[in-house]
C-alpha positions as CSV (number, residue, x, y, z in Angstrom):
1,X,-18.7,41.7,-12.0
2,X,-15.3,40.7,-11.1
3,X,-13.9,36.7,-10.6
4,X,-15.1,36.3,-7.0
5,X,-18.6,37.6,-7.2
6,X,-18.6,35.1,-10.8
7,X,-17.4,32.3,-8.5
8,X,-19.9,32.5,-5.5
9,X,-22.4,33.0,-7.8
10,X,-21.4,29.7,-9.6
11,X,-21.3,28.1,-5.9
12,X,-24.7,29.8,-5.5
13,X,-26.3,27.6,-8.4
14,X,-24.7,24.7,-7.4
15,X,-26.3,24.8,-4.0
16,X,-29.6,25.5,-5.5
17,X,-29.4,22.9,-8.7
18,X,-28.9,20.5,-5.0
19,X,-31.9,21.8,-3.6
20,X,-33.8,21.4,-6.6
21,X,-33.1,17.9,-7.8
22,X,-33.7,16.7,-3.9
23,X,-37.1,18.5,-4.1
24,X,-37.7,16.5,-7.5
25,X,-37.2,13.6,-5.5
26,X,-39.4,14.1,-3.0
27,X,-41.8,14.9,-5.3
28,X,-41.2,12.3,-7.5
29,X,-41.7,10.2,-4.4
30,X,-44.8,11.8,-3.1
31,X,-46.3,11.2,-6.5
32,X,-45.8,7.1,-6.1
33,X,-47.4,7.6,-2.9
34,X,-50.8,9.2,-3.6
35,X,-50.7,7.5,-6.7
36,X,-52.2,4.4,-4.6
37,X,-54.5,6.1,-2.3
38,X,-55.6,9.9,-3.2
39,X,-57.8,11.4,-5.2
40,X,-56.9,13.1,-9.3
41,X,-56.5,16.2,-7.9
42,X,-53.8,15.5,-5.6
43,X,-52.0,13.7,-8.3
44,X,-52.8,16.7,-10.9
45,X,-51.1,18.8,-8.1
46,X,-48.2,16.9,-7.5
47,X,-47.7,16.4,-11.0
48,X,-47.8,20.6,-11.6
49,X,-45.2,20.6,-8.7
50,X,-43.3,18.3,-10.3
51,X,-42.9,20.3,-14.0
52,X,-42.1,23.1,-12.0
53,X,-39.3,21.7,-10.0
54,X,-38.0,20.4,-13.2
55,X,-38.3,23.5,-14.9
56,X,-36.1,25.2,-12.9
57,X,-33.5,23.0,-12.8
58,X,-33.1,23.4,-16.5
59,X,-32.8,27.3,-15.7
60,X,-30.4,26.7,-13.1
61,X,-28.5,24.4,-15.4
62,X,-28.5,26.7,-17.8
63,X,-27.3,29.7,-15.9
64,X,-24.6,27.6,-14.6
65,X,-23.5,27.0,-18.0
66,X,-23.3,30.7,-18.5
67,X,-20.9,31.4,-15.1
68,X,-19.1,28.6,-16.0
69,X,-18.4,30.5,-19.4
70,X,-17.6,33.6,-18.1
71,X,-15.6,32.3,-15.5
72,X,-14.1,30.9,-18.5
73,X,-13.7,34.1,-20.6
74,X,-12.7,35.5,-17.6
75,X,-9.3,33.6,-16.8
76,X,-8.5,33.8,-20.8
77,X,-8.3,37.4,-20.4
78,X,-6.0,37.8,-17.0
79,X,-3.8,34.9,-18.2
């Protein structure tokens, strides 16, 4: 994989890490809303959504952690 396809795919979690804590948001949101008016299901649900969301975040953090090391690794090695 050379420096470029590294670096897009950096840019590539970045977008989605977005994505993801805005959709953990809304969620999180959603949640306060039923919470008031809907049934234990819906909150069960939301909640399930919710541990998902936040799940993968912690992948995508941790995946940008490893492009950010080999972009690292890589710019030891042409310097």
């Amino acid at each position: 994989m050379n420096s470029q396809s590294v670096l897009i795919f950096f840019l590539a979690t970045c977008v989605l890490l977005n994505c993801l804590n805005d959709a953990e948001g809304f969620v999180f949101k959603r949640i306060n809303d039923v919470r008031r008016k809907s049934s234990k299901k819906a909150k069960k649900m939301l909640k399930k959504e919710l541990r998902m969301i936040r799940k993968a975040s912690r992948e995508m953090k941790l995946a940008q952690q490893y492009v950010a090391k080999a972009l690292a690794w890589e710019n030891a090695f042409l310097k």
